[in-house]
N, C-alpha and C positions, 0 to 999 in steps of 0.2 A: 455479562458474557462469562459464562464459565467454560473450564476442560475438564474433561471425565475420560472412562477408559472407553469412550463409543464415541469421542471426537469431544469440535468445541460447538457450547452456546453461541448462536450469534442474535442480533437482533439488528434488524435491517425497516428501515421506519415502522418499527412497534410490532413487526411482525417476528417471529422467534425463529431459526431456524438451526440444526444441529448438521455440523461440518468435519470431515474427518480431515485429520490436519496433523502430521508430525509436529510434536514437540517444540520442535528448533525452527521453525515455521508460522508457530503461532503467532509472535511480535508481530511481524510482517500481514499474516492474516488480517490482524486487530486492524491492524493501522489503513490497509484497504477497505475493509468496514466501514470504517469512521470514513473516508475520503468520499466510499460512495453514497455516506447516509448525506455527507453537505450537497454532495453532489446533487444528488435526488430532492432535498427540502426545496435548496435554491429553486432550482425546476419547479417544483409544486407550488414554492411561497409568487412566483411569477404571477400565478393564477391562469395563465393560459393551458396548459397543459391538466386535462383530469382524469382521472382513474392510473390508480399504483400502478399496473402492468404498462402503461407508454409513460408515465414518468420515466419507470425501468428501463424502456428501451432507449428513449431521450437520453437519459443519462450516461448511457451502455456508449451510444454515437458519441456523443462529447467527450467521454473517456480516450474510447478509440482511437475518435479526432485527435486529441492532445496526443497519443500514443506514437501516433505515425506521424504527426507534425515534429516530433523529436528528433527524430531518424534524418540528419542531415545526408541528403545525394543516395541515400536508401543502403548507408554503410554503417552509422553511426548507432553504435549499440549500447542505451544506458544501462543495461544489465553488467556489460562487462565492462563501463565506466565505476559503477559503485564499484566493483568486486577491486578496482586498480586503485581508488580512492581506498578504500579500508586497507589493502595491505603499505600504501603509503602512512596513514594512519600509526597502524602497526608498528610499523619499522621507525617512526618518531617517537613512539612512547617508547620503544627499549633502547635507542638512542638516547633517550631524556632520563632513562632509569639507570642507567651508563652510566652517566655523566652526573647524576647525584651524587652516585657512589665516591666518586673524585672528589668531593666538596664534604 
């Protein structure tokens, strides 16, 4: 997988596909790639499931599924969980850079 100035390389079970993707985005891109490439083998290595495009979609539902199964009482939003976990984060390591400084 590479990035260039016309997006990023991807490669999604051997097939190649180029994606436009901010910079600051990419990590996160990669990392869905890779989720959906196990996602889709698992599927395939199953052997029930044949031809790439309903693997795709098989995999798409299960995704989904898991998506909305997350969503406790239809309130529950892990986007804005990570976002409160990283500024927690945050605010312990310049706590902990603080507190070197004393020592």
């Amino acid at each position: 997988m590479s990035a260039d100035a016309k997006g990023l390389q991807i490669n999604i079970m051997g097939r190649e596909f180029r994606v436009a993707c901010a910079e600051e985005e990419q990590k996160g891109l990669l990392e869905a790639v890779d989720y959906l490439n196990v996602k889709m083998q698992e599927i395939r290595d199953r052997g029930k499931i044949i031809g790439l495009e309903r693997v795709a979609i098989m995999a798409a539902l299960n995704i989904a599924h898991e998506f909305l199964s997350m969503k406790v009482g239809g309130s529950f939003d892990i986007a804005e969980t990570k976002r409160r976990i990283h500024r927690m984060e945050t605010a312990i390591d310049q706590a902990m850079a603080e507190q070197s400084k004393l020592f």
